[in-house]
Each structure stands twice: as C-alpha cells, then as structure tokens.
N, C-alpha and C positions, 0 to 999 in steps of 0.2 A: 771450828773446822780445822782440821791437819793438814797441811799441804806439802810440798815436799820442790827445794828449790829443784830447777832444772841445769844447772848447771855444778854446784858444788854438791849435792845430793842432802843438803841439810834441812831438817822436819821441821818446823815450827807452827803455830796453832795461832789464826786469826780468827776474830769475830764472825761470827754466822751471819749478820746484818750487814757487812760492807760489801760495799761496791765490786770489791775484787773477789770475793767470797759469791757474790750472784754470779761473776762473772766466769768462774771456772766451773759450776754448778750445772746453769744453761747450755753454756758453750763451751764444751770439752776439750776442743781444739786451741783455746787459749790455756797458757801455760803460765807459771808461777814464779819468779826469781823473786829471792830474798833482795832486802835493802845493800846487803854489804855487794854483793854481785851488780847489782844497778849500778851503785854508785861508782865500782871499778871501770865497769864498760864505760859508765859517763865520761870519766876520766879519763882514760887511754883515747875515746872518743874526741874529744877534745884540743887534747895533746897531738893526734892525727893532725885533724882539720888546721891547727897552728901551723905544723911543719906547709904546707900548701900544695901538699900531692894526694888529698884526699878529696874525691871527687863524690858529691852527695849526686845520685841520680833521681830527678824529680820527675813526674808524670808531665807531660807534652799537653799545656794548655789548649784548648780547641777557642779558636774567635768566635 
C-alpha cells in the first residue's frame, strides 16, 4: 500500500497486512506520518514538557 506522510509529503509503501495499513483503509479519517516525522514531534514533544510550561490537557475524570 502507498501512503503519503501528512506532514513532509513523502510517499512510502507499507505492507497491506499491518495494523496501520487496515487502519487508513477502514477509517479514512485517520492519517499517515512517516517514522522520521514521529520521531521529530516525539522529540520537541519532550524537550517541551522538560522546560515546564507545557501543559498536557487530560479529560476530567467522572467519580
């Protein structure tokens, strides 16, 4: 299968049988980032949350 990252616009070709490959198939709405793109945002993501101004906002538990 072809895919096409969403952020650097770079094509690459994964298996038809994985997980991610069902998952852009079925569910259209889900999108594709390459590994180099991941691993950047992981990164800067991180380096964020270090400095201590970056606020993760999580869903409001119900008791």
């Amino acid at each position: 299968m072809r895919v096409k990252c969403v952020l650097c616009d770079k094509i690459e070709s994964i298996e038809d049988e994985t997980l991610v490959a069902k998952r852009l198939r079925n569910r259209p709405i889900h999108t594709y980032m390459c590994n180099e793109c991941s691993e950047r945002i992981e990164e800067r993501t991180k380096e964020r949350i270090a400095t201590g101004n970056f606020k993760l906002y999580q869903s409001k538990q119900t008791e």
